[in-house]
DOBAMI-30565 format. One record per residue (C-alpha): residue number from 0; residue in three letters; x, y, z. Coordinates in steps of 0.02 Angstrom, whole numbers, plus 50000, padded with zeros to 5 digits. Example, Ala and Ser with C-alpha at 12.3 -4.5 7.8 and 13.67 -1.06 7.14 Angstrom:
BEGIN
<0 ALA <50615 49775 50390>>;
<1 SER <50684 49947 50357>>;
END
This chain:
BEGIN
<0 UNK <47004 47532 50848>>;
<1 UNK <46844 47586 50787>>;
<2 UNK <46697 47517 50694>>;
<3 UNK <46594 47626 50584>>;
<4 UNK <46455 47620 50473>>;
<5 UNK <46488 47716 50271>>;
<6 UNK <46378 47774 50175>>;
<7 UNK <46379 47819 49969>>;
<8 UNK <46539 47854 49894>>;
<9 UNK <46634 48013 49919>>;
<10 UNK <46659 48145 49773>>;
<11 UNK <46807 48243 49770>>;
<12 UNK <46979 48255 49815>>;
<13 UNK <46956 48374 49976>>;
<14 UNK <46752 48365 49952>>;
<15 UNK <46697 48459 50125>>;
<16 UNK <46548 48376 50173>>;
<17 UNK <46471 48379 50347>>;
<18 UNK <46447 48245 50512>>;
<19 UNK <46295 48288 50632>>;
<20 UNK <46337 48235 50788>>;
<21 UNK <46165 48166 50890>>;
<22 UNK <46130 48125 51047>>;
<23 UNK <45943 48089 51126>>;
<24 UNK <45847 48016 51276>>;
<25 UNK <45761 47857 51274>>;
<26 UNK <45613 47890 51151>>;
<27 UNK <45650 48044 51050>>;
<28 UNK <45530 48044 50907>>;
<29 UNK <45590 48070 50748>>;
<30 UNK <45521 48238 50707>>;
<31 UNK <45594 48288 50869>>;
<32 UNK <45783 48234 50786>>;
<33 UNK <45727 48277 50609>>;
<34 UNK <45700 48456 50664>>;
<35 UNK <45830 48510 50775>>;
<36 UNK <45953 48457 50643>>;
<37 UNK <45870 48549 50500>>;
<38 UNK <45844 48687 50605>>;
<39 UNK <46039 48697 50648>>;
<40 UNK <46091 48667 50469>>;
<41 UNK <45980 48804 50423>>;
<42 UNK <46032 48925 50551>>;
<43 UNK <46202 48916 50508>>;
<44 UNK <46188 48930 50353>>;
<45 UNK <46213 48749 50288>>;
<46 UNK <46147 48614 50161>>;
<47 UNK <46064 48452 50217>>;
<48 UNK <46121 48387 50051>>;
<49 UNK <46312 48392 50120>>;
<50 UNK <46279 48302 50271>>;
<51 UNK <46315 48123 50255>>;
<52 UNK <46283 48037 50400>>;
<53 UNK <46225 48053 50578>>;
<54 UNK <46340 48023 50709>>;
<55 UNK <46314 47968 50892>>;
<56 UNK <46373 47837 51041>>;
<57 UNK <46341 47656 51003>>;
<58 UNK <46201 47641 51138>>;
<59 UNK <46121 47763 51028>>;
<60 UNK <46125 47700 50872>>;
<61 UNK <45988 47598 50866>>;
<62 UNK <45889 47740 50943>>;
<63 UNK <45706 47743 50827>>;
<64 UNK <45728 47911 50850>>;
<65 UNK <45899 47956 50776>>;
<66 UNK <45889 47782 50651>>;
<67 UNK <45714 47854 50573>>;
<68 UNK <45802 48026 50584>>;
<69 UNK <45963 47974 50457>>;
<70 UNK <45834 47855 50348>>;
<71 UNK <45739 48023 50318>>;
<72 UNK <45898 48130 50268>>;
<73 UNK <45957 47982 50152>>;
<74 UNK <46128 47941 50261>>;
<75 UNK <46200 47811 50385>>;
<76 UNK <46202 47819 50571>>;
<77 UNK <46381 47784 50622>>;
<78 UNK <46407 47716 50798>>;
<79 UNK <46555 47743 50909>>;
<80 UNK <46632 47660 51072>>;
<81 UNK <46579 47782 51237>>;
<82 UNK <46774 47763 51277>>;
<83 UNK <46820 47834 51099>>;
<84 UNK <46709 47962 51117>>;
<85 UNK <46773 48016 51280>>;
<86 UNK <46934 48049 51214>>;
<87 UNK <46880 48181 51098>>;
<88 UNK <46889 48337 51171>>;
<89 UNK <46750 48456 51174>>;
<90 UNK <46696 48637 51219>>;
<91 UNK <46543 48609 51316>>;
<92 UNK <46553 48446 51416>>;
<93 UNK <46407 48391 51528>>;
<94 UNK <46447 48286 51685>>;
<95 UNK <46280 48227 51660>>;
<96 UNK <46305 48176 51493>>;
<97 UNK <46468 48084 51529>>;
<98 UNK <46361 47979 51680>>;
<99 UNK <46234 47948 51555>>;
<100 UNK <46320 47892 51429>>;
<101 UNK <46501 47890 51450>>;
<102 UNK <46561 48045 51361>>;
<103 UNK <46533 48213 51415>>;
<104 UNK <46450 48248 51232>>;
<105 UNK <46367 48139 51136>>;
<106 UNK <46351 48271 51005>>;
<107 UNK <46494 48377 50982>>;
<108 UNK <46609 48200 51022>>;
<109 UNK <46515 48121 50881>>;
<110 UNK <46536 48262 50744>>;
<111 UNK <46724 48296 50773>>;
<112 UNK <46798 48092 50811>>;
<113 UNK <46826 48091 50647>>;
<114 UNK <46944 48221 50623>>;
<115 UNK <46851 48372 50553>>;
<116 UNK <46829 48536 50611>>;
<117 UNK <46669 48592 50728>>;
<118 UNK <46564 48713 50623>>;
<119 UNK <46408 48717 50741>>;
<120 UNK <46413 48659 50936>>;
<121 UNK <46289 48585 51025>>;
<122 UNK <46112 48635 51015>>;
<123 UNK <45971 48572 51106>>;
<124 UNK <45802 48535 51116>>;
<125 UNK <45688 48449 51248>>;
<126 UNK <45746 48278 51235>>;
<127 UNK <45894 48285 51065>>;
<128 UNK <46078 48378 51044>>;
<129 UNK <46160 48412 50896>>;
<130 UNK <46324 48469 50827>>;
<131 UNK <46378 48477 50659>>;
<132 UNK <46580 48459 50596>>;
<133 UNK <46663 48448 50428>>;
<134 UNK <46711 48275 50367>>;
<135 UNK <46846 48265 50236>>;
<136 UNK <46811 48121 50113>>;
<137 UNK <46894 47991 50055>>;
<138 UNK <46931 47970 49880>>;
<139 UNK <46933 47767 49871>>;
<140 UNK <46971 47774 49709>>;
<141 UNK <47118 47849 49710>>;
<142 UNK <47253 47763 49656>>;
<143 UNK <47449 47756 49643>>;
<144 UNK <47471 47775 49485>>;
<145 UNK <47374 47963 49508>>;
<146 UNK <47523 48020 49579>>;
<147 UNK <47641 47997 49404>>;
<148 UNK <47520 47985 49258>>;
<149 UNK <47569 48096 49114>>;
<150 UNK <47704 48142 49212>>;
<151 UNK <47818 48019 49101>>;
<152 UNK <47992 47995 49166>>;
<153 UNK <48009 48161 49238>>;
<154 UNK <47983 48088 49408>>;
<155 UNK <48057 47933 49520>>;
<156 UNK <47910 47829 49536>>;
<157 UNK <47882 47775 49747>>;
<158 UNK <47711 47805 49729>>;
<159 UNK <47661 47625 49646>>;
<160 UNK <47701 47466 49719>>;
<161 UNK <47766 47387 49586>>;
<162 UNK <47923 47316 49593>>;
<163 UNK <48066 47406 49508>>;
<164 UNK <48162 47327 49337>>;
<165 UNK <48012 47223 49301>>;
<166 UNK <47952 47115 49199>>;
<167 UNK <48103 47025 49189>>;
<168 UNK <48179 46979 49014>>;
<169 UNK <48136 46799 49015>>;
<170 UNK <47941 46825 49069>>;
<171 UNK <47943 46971 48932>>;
<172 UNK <47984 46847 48812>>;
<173 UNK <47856 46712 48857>>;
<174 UNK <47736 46817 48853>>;
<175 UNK <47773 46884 48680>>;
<176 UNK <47778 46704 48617>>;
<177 UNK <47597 46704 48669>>;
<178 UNK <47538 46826 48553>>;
<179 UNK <47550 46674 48404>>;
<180 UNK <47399 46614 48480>>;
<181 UNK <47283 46763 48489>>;
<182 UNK <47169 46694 48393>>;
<183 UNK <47103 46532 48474>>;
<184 UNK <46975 46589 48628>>;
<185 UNK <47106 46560 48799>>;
<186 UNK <47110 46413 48877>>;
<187 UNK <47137 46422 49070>>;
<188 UNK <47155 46240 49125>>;
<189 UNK <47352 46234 49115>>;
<190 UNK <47384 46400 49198>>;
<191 UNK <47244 46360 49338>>;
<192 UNK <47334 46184 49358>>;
<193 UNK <47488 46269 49387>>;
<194 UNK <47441 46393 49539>>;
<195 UNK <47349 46252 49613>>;
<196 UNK <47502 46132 49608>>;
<197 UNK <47574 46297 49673>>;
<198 UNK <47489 46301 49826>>;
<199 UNK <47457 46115 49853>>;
<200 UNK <47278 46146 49814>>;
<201 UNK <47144 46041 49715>>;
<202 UNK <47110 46167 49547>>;
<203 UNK <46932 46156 49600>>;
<204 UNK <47000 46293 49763>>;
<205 UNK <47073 46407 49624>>;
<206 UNK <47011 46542 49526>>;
<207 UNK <47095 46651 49389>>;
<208 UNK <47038 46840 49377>>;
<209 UNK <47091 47000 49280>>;
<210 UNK <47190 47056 49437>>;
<211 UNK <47126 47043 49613>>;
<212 UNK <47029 47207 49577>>;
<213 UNK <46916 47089 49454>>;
<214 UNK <46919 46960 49627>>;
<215 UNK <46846 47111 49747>>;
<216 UNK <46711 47155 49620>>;
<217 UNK <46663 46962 49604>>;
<218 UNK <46647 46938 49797>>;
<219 UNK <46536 47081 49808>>;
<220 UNK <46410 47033 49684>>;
<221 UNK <46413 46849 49704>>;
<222 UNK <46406 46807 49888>>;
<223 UNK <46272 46897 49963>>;
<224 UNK <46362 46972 50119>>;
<225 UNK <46229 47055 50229>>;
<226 UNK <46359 47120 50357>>;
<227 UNK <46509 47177 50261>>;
<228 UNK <46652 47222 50369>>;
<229 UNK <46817 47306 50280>>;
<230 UNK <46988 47339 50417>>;
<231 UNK <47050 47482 50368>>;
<232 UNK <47185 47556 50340>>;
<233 UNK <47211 47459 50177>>;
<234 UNK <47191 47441 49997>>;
<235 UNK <47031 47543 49963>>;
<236 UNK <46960 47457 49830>>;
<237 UNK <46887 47309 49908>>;
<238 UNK <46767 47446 49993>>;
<239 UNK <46741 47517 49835>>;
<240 UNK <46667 47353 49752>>;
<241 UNK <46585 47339 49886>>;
<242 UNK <46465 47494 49905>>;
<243 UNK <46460 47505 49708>>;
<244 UNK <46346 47359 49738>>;
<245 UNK <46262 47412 49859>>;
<246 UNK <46329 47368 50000>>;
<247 UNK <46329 47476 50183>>;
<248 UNK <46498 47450 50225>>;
<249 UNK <46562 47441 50422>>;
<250 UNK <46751 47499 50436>>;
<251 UNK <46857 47419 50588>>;
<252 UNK <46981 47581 50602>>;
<253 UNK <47144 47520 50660>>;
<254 UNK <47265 47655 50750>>;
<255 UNK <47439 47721 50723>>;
<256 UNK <47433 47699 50914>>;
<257 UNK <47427 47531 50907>>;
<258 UNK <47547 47503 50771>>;
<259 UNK <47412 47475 50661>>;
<260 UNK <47398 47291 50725>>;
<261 UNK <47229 47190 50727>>;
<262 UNK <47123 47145 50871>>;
<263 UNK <47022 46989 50817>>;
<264 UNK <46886 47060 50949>>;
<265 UNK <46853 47237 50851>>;
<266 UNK <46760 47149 50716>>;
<267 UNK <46578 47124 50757>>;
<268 UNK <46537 46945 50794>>;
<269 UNK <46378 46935 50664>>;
<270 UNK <46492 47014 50528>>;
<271 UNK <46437 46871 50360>>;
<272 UNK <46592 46973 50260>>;
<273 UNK <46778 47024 50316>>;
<274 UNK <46909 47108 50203>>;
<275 UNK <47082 47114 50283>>;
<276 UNK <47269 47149 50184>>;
<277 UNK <47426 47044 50232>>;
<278 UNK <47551 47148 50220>>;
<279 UNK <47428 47274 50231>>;
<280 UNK <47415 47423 50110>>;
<281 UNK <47467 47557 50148>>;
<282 UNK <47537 47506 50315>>;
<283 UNK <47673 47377 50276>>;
<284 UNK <47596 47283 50444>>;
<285 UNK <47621 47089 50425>>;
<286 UNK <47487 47010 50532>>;
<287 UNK <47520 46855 50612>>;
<288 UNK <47429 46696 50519>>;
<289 UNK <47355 46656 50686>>;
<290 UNK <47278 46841 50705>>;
<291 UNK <47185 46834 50547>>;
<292 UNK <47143 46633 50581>>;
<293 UNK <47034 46690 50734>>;
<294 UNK <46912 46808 50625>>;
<295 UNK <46850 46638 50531>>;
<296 UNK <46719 46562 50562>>;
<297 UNK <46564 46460 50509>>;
<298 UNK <46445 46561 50400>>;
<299 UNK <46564 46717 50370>>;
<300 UNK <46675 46733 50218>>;
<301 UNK <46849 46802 50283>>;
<302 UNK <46952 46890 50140>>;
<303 UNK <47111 46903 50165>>;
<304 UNK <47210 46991 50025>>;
<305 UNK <47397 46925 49998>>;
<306 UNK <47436 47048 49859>>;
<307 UNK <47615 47091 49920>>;
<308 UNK <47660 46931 50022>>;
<309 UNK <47764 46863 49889>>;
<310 UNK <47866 47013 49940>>;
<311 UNK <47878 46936 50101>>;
<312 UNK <48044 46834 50140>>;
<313 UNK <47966 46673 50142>>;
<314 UNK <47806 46719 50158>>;
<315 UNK <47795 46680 50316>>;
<316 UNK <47609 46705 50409>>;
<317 UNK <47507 46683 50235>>;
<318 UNK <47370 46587 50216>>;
<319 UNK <47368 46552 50050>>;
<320 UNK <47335 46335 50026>>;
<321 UNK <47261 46336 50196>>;
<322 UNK <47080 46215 50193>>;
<323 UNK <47060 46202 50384>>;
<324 UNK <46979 46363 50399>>;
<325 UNK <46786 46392 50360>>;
<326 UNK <46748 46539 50227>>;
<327 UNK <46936 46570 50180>>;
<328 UNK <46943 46660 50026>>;
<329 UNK <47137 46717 49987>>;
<330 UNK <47182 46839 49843>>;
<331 UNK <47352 46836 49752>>;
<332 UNK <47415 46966 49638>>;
<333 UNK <47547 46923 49504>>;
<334 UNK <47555 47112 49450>>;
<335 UNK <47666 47198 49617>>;
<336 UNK <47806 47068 49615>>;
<337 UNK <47829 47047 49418>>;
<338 UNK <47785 47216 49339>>;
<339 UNK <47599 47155 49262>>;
<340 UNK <47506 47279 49311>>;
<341 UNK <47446 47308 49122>>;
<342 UNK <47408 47121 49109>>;
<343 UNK <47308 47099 49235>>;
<344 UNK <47314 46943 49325>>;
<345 UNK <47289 46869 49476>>;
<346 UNK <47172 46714 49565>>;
<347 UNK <47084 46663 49716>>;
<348 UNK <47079 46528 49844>>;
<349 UNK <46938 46455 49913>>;
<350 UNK <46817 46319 49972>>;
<351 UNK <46742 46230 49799>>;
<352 UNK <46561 46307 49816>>;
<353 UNK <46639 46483 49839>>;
<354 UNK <46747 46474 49687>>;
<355 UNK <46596 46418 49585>>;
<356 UNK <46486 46567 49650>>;
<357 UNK <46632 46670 49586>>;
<358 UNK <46682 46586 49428>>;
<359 UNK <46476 46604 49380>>;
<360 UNK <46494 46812 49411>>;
<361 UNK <46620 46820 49291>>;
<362 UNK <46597 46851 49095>>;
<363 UNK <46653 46717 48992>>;
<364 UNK <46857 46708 48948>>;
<365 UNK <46898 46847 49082>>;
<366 UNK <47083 46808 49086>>;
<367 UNK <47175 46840 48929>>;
<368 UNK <47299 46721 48819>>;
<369 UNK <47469 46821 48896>>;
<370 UNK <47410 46842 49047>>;
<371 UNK <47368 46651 49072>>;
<372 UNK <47536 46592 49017>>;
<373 UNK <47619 46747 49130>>;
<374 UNK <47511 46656 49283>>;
<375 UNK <47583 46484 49236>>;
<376 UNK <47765 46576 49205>>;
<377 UNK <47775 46643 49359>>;
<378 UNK <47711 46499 49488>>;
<379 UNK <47854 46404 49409>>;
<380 UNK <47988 46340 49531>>;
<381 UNK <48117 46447 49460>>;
<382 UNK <48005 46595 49479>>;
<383 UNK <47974 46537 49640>>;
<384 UNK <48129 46577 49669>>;
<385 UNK <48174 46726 49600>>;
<386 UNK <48056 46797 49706>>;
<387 UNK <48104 46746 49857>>;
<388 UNK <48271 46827 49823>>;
<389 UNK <48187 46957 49756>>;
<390 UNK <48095 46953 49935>>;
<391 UNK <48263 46956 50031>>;
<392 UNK <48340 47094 49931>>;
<393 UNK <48170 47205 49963>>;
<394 UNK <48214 47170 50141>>;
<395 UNK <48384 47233 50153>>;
<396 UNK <48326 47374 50035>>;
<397 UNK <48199 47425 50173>>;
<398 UNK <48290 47440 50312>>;
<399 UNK <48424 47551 50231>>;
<400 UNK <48267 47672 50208>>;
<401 UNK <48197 47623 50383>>;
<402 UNK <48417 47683 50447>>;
<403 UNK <48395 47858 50336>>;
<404 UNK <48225 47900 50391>>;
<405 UNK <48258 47877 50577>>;
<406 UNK <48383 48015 50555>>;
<407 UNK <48228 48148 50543>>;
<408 UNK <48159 48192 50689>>;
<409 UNK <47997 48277 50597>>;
<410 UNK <47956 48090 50492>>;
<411 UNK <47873 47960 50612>>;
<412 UNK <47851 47770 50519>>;
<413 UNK <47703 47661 50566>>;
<414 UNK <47717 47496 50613>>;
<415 UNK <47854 47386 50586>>;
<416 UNK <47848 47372 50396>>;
<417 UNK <47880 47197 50324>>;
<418 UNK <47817 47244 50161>>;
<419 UNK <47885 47340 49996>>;
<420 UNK <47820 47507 50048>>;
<421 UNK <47836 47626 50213>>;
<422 UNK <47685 47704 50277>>;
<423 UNK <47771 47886 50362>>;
<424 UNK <47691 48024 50456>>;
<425 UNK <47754 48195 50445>>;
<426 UNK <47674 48380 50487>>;
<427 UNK <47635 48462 50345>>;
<428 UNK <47635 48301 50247>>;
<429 UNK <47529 48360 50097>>;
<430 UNK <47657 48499 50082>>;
<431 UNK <47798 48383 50097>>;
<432 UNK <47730 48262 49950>>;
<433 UNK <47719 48452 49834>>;
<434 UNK <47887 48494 49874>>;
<435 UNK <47956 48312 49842>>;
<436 UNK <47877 48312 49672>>;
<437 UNK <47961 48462 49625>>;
<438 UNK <48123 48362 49672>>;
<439 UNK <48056 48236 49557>>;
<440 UNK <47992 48133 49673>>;
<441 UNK <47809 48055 49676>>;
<442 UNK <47758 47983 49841>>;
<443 UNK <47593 47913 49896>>;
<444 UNK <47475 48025 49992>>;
<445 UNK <47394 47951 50129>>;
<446 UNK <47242 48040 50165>>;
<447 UNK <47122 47939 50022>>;
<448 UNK <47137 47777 50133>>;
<449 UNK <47005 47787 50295>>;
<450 UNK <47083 47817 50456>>;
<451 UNK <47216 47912 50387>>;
<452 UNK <47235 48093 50348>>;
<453 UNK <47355 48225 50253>>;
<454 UNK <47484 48192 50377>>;
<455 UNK <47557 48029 50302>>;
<456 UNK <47640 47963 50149>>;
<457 UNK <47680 47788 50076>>;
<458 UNK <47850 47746 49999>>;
<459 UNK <47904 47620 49888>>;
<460 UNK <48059 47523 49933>>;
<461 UNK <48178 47547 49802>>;
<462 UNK <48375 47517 49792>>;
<463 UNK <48516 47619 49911>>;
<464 UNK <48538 47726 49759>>;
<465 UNK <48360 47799 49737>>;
<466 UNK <48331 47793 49930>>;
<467 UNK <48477 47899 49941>>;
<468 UNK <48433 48033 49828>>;
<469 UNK <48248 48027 49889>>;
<470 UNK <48328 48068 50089>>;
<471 UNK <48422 48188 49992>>;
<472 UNK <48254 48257 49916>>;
<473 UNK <48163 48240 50096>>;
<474 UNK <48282 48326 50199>>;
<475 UNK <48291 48483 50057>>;
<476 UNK <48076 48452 50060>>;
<477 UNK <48057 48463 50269>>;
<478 UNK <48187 48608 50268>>;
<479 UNK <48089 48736 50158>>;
<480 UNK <47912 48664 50223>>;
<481 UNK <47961 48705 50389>>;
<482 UNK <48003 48903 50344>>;
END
């Protein structure tokens, strides 16, 4: 894992923007930093307006030197573990760097750990290196729904999560009865009863938002985090509210290596702010309850978003109606499991004066007549219970995917995926998701979520049928990629 600092938002699909790598003694000045860097950029040929951040070794980081350096060029300094650095191989190591530090360039390590490609190596000058790299960008927010709009039914939709056949007849129908009552201002109490009888909760712990997007934007503005903290990979928007007000987010990078599974210990103790996803987007990775349980902790606010655990047979390791843990803030989505992604609606869970801060962030009647009475609809006990089966059959669903995907040698799946999607990794993967469209298939690309690049794709579960044509479509798709 990895913990970095991001700055501003990214522009672009494929934007190629720059990393300087840095690396300095004790005491570099500023100037000293300030004008090997320029000097490189303008040597090579290269705009100081792309760059957008400084990179270097943790010890570094808080370097006056290379700090006063990145507050002058307008960007972040982003800090990485000596050991992660060490693993990045590099054309000039120093042994004397490596003793010094722990990586045999600070520089060159720096500019290319996250992926890009080395434009300028190391340069020196009397006490500061640099290197510079590309950095590819990600778009955060890009969205499912990219993949197929205006594309109308010409393609099989596995690029959203939502699930298939949905809304169901029945909710349709409740909903439409709603519309009768458009004209009186809505009225929240009975549907915001109803998820908090849901969860066991007082309705004092519950909050009802346009979606959990509206939830993300409200915990950004409304409780002050100093030292945000996102895990990644996962559902980039909670990043997105995040810097849009303001915030300098710090990423914990999980890796394919590791299954994409959470170590409580990557997240930095003094972080006031944690995002996390259970299952995880785009991963599928269920964490256990007591994983995600360690990270709280007096005086930090620990998000943990449970869009897709209703998908989840039984929802086993959610948190959702737990009050034993300090700053637990749960988000629920209604829109994945029951096709209301137009509606929007969702809520949050959380301690009383937390729910207030929210509820006072929020413009008055944010949650709309249909989409209350589709929140009370579908925490019923006999919706309850459709989607638990509805859980089950997502399960057997997946692994018949998980049985035809194994057959390819070239597709690699992360994890162990407990949730409606498969995260897969595959050469040539942005090629792959071209081809598949043109077999009228949209798939997810994987590069716009941090710590992920072209390489992987996210797939919707669907039933044996469409999972059969789509390894139909993928076999056809890795067979003329690979020509």
């Amino acid at each position: 894992m990895t913990v970095t600092t991001e700055g501003g938002p990214a522009v672009g699909e494929y934007t190629t923007q720059l990393v300087v790598g840095v690396g300095g003694r004790a005491g570099v000045s500023v100037e000293e930093v300030c004008a090997l860097v320029e000097e490189t950029l303008r040597g090579a040929g290269l705009a100081a307006a792309a760059v957008t951040a400084l990179a270097t070794v943790d010890s570094k980081a808080g370097e006056a030197g290379i700090a006063g350096a990145a507050e002058r060029f307008g960007v972040p300094v982003v800090g990485y573990p000596a050991d992660r650095l060490a693993a990045v191989p590099v054309p000039h190591p120093s042994e004397a760097a490596r003793a010094a530090t722990g990586t045999p360039s600070v520089a060159e390590a720096a500019a290319l750990v996250a992926g890009g490609e080395l434009l300028v190596p190391k340069r020196r000058s009397l006490s500061a290196t640099c290197a510079v790299a590309t950095a590819q960008a990600h778009d955060l927010r890009h969205h499912g729904d990219a993949e197929v709009v205006d594309a109308g039914s010409a393609l099989e939709d596995l690029a959203v999560n939502v699930r298939a056949h949905t809304p169901p007849e029945w909710l349709k129908q409740r909903i439409a009865a709603s519309l009768g009552d458009l004209a009186a201002y809505p009225d929240g109490r009975a549907a915001r009863a109803a998820v908090a009888a849901r969860h066991g909760l007082p309705v004092e712990r519950v909050l009802l938002t346009a979606g959990a997007a509206e939830a993300f934007v409200l915990i950004a503005r409304a409780l002050g985090a100093v030292r945000p903290v996102v895990v990644h990979p996962q559902f980039t928007e909670p990043e997105a509210a995040l810097r849009d007000a303001g915030h300098q987010v710090e990423r914990v990078v999980l890796r394919p290596e590791d299954g994409f599974r959470l170590d409580p210990t990557a997240v930095p103790q003094d972080a006031d702010l944690v995002v996390v996803g259970n299952p995880t987007n785009p991963t599928s990775v269920l964490h256990p309850a007591a994983t995600l349980a360690a990270l709280a902790r007096p005086g930090r606010i620990l998000v943990v978003d449970e869009a897709f655990m209703d998908a989840v047979p039984g929802e086993r390791e959610a948190l959702a109606g737990r009050t034993d843990l300090p700053g637990l803030v749960v988000l629920r989505s209604l829109t994945k499991t029951w096709g209301l992604a137009g509606l929007r609606i969702g809520y949050v869970l959380a301690e009383p004066g937390v729910i207030a801060k929210l509820a006072a962030a929020q413009p008055l009647w944010p949650v709309s007549t249909p989409a209350l009475v589709a929140a009370e609809a579908c925490v019923a006990p006999a919706a309850l219970a459709e989607a638990e089966e509805a859980a089950r059959r997502i399960a057997v669903d997946r692994a018949h995917l998980l049985a035809g995907l194994a057959e390819f040698e070239e597709v690699q799946v992360a994890g162990v995926a407990e949730g409606p999607f498969v995260l897969i990794r595959v050469a040539g993967g942005a090629e792959v998701r071209t081809r598949l469209r043109a077999l009228g298939f949209a798939v997810r690309r994987g590069d716009t979520f941090p710590g992920l690049d072209r390489t992987w794709l996210r797939l919707a579960v669907r039933d044996r049928a469409t999972t059969g044509r789509l390894l139909q479509a993928l076999d056809r798709a890795l067979a003329l990629t690979s020509r």
